[in-house]
Backbone as JSON Lines, residues from 0, in Angstrom:
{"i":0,"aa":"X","n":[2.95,174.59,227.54],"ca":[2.02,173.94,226.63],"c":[1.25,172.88,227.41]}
{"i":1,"aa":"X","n":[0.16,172.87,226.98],"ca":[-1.05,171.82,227.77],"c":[-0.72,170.13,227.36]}
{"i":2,"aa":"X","n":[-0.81,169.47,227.47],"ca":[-1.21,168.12,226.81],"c":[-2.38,167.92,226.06]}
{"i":3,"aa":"X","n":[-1.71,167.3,225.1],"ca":[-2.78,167.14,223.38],"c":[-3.41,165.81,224.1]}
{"i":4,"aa":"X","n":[-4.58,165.72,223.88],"ca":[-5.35,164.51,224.11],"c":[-5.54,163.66,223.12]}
{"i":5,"aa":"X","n":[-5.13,162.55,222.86],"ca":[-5.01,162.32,221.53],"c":[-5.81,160.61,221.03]}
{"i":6,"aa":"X","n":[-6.68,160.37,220.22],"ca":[-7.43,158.89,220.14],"c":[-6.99,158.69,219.04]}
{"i":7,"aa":"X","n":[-6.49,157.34,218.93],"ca":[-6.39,156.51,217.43],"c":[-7.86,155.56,217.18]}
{"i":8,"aa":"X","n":[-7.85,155.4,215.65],"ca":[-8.89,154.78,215.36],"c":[-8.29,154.05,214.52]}
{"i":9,"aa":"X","n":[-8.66,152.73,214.8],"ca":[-7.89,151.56,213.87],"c":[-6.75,150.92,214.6]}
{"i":10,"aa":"X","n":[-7.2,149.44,214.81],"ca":[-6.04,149.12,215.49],"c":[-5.12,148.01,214.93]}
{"i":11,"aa":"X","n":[-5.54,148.38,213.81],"ca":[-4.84,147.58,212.65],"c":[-3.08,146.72,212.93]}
{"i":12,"aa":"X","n":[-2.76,146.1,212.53],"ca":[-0.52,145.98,212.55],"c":[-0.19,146.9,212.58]}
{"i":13,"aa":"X","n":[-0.21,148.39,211.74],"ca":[0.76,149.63,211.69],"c":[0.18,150.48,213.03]}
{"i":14,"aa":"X","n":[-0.89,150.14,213.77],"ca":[-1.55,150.93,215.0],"c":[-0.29,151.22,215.92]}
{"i":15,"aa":"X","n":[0.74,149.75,215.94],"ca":[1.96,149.82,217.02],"c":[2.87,150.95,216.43]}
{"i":16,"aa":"X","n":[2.79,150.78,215.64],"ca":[3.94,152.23,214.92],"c":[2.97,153.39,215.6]}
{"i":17,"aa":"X","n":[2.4,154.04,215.26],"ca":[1.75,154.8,215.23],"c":[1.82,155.01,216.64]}
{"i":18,"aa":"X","n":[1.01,154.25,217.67],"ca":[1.13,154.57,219.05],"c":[2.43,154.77,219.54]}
{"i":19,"aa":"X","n":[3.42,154.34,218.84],"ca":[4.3,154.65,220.06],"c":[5.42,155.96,219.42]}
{"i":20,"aa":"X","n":[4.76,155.82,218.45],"ca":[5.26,157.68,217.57],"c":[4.7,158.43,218.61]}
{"i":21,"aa":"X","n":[3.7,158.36,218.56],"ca":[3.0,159.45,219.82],"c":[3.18,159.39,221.08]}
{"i":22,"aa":"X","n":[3.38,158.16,221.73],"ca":[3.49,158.14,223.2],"c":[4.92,158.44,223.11]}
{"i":23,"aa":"X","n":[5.82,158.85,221.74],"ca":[6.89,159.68,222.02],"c":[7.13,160.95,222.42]}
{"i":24,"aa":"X","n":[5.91,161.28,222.02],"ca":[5.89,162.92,221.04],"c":[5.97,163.66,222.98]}
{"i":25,"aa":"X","n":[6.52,164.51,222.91],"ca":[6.53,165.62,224.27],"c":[4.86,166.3,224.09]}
{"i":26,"aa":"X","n":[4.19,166.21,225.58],"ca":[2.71,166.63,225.63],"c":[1.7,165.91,225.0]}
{"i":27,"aa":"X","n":[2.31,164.82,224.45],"ca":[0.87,163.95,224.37],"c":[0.82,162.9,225.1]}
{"i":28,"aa":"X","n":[-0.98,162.79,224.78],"ca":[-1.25,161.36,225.87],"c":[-2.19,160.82,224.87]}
{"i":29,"aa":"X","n":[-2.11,159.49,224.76],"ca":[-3.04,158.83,224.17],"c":[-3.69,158.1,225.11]}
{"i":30,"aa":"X","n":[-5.38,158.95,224.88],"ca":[-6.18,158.21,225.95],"c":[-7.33,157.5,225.39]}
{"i":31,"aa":"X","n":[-7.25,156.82,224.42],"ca":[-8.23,156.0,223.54],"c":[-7.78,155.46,222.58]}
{"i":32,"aa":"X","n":[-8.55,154.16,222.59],"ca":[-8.15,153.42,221.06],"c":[-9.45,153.26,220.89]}
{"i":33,"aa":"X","n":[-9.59,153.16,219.31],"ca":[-11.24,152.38,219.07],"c":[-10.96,151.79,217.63]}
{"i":34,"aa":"X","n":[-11.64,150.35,217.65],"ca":[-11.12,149.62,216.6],"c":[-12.81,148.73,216.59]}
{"i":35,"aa":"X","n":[-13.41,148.02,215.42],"ca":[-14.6,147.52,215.61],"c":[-14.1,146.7,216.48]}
{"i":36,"aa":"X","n":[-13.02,145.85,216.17],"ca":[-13.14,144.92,217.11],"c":[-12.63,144.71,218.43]}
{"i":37,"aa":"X","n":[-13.27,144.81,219.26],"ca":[-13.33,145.3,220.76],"c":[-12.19,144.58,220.89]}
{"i":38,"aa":"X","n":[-11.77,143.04,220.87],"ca":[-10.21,142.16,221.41],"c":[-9.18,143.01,220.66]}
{"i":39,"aa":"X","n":[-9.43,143.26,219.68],"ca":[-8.18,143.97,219.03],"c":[-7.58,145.16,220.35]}
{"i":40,"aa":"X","n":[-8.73,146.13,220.28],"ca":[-8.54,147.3,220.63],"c":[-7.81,147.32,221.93]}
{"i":41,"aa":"X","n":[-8.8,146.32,222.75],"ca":[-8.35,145.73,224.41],"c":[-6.62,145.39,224.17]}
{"i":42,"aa":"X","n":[-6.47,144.63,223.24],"ca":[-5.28,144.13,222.96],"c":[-4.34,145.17,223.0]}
{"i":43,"aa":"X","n":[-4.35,146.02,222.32],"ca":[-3.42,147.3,222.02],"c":[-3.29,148.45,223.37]}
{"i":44,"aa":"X","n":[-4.67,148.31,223.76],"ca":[-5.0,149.05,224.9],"c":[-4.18,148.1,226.01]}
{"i":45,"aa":"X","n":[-3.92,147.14,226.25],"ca":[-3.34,146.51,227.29],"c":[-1.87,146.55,227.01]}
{"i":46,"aa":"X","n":[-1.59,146.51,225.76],"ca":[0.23,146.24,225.56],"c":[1.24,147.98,225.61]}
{"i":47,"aa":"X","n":[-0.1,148.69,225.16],"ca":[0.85,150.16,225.59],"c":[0.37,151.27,226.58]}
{"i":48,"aa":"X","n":[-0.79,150.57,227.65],"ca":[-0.87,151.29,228.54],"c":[-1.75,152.71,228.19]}
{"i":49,"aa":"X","n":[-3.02,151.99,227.4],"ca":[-4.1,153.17,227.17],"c":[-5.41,152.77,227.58]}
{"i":50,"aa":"X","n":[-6.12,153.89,228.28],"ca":[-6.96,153.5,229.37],"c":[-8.17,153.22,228.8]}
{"i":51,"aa":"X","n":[-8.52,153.57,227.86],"ca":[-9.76,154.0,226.98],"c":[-10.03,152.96,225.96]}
{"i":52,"aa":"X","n":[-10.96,152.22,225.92],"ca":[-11.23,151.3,224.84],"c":[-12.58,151.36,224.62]}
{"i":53,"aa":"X","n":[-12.79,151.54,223.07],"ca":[-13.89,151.58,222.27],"c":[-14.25,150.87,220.98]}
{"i":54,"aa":"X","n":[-15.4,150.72,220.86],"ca":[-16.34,150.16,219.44],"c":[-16.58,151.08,218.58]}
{"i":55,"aa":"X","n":[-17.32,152.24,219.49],"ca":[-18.18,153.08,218.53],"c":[-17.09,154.39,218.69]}
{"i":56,"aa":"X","n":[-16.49,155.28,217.54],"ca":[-16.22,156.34,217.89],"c":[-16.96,157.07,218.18]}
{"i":57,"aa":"X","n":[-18.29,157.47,217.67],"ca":[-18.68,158.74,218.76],"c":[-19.29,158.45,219.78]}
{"i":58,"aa":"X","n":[-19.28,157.25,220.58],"ca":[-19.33,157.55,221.7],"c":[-17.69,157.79,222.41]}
{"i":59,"aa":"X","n":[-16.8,157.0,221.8],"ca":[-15.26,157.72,222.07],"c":[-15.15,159.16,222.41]}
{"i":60,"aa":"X","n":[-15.78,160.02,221.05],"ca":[-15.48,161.22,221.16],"c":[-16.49,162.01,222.15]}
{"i":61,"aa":"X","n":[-17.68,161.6,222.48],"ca":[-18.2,161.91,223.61],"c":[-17.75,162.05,225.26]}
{"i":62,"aa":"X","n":[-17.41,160.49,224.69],"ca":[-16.61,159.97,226.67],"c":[-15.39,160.97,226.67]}
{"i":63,"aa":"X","n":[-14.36,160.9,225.67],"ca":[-13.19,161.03,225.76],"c":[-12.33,162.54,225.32]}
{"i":64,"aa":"X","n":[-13.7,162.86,224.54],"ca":[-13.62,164.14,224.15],"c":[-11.63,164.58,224.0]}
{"i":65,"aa":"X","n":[-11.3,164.06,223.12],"ca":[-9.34,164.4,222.62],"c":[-9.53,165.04,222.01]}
{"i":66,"aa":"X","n":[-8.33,166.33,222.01],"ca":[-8.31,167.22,220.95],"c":[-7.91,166.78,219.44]}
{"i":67,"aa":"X","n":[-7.13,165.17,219.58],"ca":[-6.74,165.34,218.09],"c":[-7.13,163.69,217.99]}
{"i":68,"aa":"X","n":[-7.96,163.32,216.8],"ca":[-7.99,161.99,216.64],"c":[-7.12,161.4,214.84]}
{"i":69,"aa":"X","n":[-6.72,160.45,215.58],"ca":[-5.25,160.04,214.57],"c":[-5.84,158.68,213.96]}
């Protein structure tokens, strides 16, 4: 099986649940967060080691093109 490419949107308090459900999961990678607010996102993006930080989703889904957005 390939690796699921996977972006969250919202980087709300429950975002930490959520990310690290997935950075459980076997074959996924979470390679984007996008939240309006850019410190948030940076924030989340810095504490679990995701490379990808965004404002706008579709330019997310452009750059980053993931098969599954969560």
């Amino acid at each position: 099986m390939s690796t699921i490419r996977t972006a969250l949107v919202g980087c709300g308090r429950i975002s930490d649940v959520h990310i690290d459900v997935l950075k459980g999961l076997p074959d996924v990678d979470v390679v984007a967060l996008c939240d309006l607010n850019e410190n948030v996102a940076r924030d989340q993006a810095t504490r679990h080691s995701i490379p990808g930080i965004y404002t706008d989703m579709e330019k997310m889904m452009t750059e980053v093109q993931p098969n599954v957005v969560h």
